[in-house]
Structure formats: C-alpha cells, structure tokens
C-alpha positions in Angstrom: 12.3 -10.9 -16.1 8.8 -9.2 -16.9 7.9 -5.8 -15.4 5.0 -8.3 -13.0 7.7 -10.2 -12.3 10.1 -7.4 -11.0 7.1 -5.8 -9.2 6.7 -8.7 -7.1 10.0 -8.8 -6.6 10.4 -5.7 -5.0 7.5 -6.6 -2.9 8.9 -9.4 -1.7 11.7 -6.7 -0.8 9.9 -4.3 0.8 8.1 -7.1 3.1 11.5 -7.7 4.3 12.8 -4.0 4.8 9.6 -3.4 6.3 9.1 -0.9 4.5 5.0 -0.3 4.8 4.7 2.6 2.2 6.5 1.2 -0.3 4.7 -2.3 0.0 1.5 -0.5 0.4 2.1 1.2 -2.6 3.4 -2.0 -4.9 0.0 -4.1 -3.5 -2.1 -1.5 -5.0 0.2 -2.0 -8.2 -0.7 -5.6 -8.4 -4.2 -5.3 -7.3 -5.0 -3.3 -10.4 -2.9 -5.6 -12.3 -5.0 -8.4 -11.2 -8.3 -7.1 -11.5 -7.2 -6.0 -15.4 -6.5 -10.2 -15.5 -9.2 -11.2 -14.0 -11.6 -8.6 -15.7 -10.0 -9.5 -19.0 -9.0 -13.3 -18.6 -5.4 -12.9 -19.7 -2.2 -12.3 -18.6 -0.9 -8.8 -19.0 2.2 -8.5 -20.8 4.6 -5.6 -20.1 3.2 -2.7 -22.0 -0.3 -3.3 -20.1 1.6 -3.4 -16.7 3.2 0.6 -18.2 -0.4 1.5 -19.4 -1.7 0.2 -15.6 1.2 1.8 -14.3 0.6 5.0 -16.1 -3.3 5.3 -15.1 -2.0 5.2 -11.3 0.1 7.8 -12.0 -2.4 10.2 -13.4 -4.3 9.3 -10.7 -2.0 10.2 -8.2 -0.8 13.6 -10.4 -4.9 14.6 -9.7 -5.0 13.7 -6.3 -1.8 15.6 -5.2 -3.2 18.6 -7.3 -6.5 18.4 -5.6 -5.4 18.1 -2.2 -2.8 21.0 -2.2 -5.7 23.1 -3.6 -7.7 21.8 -0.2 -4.6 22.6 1.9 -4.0 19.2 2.9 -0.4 18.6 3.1 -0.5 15.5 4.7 -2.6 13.5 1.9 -0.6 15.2 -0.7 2.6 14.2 0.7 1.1 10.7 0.6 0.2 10.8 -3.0 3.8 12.0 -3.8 5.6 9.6 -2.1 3.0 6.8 -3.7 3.8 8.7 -7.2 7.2 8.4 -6.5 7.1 4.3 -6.1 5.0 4.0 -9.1 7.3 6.2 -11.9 9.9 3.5 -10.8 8.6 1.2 -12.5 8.0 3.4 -16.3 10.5 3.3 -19.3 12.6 6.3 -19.8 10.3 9.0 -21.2 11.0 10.7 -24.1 12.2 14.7 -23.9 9.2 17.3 -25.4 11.8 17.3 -28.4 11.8 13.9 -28.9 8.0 13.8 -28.6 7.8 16.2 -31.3 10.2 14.8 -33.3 8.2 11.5 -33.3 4.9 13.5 -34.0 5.9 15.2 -37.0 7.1 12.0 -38.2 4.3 10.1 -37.8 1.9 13.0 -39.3 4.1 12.7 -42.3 4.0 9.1 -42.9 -0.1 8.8 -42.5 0.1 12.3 -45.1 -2.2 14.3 -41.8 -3.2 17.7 -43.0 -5.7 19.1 -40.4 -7.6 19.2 -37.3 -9.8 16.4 -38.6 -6.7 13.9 -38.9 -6.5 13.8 -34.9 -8.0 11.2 -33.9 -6.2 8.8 -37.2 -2.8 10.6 -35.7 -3.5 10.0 -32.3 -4.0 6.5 -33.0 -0.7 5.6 -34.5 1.2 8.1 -31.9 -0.1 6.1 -29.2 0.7 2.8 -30.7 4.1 3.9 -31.0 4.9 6.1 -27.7 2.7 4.1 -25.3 4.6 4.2 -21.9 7.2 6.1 -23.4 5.7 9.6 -23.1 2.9 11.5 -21.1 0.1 11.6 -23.3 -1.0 14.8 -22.6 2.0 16.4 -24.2 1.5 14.0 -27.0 -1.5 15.3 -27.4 -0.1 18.9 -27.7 2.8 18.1 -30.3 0.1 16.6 -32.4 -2.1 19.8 -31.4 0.8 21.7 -32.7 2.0 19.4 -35.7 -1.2 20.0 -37.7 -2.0 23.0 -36.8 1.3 24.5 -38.5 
C-alpha cells in the first residue's frame, strides 16, 4: 500500500472514531498532496508524499516556535498535536551519527574538499537522505564534514 493510500486510510478511520483533530489534520495532508498533483499533473509517488509531509512539518515546527514566543498556548498546543499526526506518517530518521556517517561518506566519494563543494554535496546528500533525515542537521554534518 502507498504512503496516499495509507493516509486515506486512516482518514477513513478517523471519520469513524470521530476523531475531528486527527481528520482535520490528514485533510490538510491530502489537500497539499492534491494541489502538488494538480499543480504538477502527476501522481505523487511516496517520497513526494515524505517531502510534502516534511514541508508540513517544518511548517508546524515554526508555528509552534512562533506562538510560544507570543504566549499563545492554545495555538501552540494545536500545532503540536497537528505535528504530532503528521511525523506519523515519516520513515524512521536517521540518528545525528548516522547522518554524519552518511555525510562523510558521500563527501568522500564526490572527492569534496571545501566550502565551495556545498552545494555539489548537498545535492547528492539530499538525493540519498530525502525523508530519512531533517535537513537542517544535514546541513550541519556537511557544514562540519568539509570544514574539517
């Protein structure tokens, strides 16, 4: 079953358990995977559900930070519990070692020396890790690979 598949599902579930947040939270899933189909005039396959799945997320990260900074406890809770749906539905992330790990093989293999190999590095790490790690601390490791 794809990753669509299972996130209709589990609306389909949540309809029955009445359970409004969650459903709430998985139509605003599949709205933004629709719009990418519609937008884009394909069908999404299950890494472009993760990298949908993903933006939400950061989204959601942004918001929560944002409104605990206003004092509004009530709109962050809502974010978190949304965030909370949504990381259901990610691959296992890799740990900060494994990250690394991955990074330092990668600069390696494309023979990445400096600062100026970033964006070649960044290219094949993300190709590789999509989904599987936060790409901000991607972005570090790499940070850190070639700079020592």
């Amino acid at each position: 079953m794809s990753l669509k598949d299972q996130i209709t599902e589990d609306m389909k579930t949540a309809m029955r358990a009445k359970d409004s947040e969650r459903l709430g939270t998985i139509r605003l899933l599949l709205a933004a995977v629709k719009q990418k189909e519609v937008d884009e005039r394909v069908v999404l396959d299950d890494a472009a559900v993760v990298a949908i799945v993903d933006k939400l997320i950061k989204q959601r990260k942004d918001s929560i930070e944002a409104f605990q900074k206003a004092e509004r406890a009530d709109l962050a809770d809502k974010e978190a519990s949304e965030l909370t749906v949504l990381q259901a539905y990610l691959p296992a992330r890799l740990s900060a070692e494994e990250v690394l790990a991955e990074v330092k093989a990668i600069v390696a293999e494309l023979g990445a020396s400096g600062s100026g190999d970033m964006g070649k590095v960044m290219g094949a790490v993300k190709a590789k890790l999509a989904g599987k790690a936060d790409m901000g601390q991607v972005s570090a490791a790499v940070k850190a690979a070639l700079a020592g």
